[in-house]
C-alpha distance (Angstrom), angle and dihedral (degrees) to the residues before:
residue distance angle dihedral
X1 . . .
X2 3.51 . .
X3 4.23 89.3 .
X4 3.55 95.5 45.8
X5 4.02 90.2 58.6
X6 3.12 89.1 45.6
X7 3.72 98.1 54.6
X8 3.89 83.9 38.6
X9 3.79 89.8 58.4
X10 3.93 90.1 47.8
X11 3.73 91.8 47.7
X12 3.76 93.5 56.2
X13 3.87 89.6 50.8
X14 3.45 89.8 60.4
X15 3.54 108.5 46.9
X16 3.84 84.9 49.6
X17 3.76 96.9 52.4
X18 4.08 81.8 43.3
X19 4.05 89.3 48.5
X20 3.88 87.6 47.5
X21 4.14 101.2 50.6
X22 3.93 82.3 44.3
X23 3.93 93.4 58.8
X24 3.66 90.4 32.8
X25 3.88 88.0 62.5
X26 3.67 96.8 36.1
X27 4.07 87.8 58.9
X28 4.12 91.9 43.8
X29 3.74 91.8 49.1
X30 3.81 114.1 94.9
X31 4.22 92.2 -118.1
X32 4.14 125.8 153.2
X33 3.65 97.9 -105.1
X34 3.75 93.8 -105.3
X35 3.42 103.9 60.8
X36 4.01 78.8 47.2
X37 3.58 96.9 58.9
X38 4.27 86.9 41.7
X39 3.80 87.6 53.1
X40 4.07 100.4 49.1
X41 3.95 85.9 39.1
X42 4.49 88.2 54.5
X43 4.34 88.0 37.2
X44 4.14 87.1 53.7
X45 3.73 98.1 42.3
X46 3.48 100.1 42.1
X47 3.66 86.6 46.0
X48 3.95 96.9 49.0
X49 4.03 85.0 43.8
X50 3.84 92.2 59.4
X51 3.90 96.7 41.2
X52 4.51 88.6 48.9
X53 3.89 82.0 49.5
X54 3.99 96.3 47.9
X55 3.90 84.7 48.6
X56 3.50 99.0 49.9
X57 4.07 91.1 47.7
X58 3.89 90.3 52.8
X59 4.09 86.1 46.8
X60 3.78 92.0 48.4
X61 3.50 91.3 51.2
X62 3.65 106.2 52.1
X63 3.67 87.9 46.6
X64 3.85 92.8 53.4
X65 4.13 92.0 49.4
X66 4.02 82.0 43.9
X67 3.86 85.5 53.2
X68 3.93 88.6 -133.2
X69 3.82 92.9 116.4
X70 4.00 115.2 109.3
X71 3.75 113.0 -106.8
């Protein structure tokens, strides 16, 4: 358990250093402010989407070796 929150912890360290150089470049490239805003808005979503999903896989897991998981 103790490795899998630890890779957990490094996962989520990633993405956000990933999420961050994305917006970073999204606000130094010369875009129209809309297709800024669209950009930043895709970046954080798609970002929050795959953290929620890493979470729920590290969830399901313990609760399958803890044999609490439905059938």
């Amino acid at each position: 358990m103790l490795a899998s929150l630890i890779y957990l912890i490094i996962y989520v360290v990633v993405i956000g250093l990933v999420i961050w150089l994305l917006r970073f470049l999204i606000d130094i490239n010369p875009l129209g402010e809309p297709f800024r805003r669209v950009a930043n808005i895709a970046v954080v979503v798609i970002g929050v989407l795959i953290i929620i999903m890493l979470l729920l896989n590290f969830v399901g897991n313990h609760l399958m070796a803890l044999g609490l998981a439905g059938d």
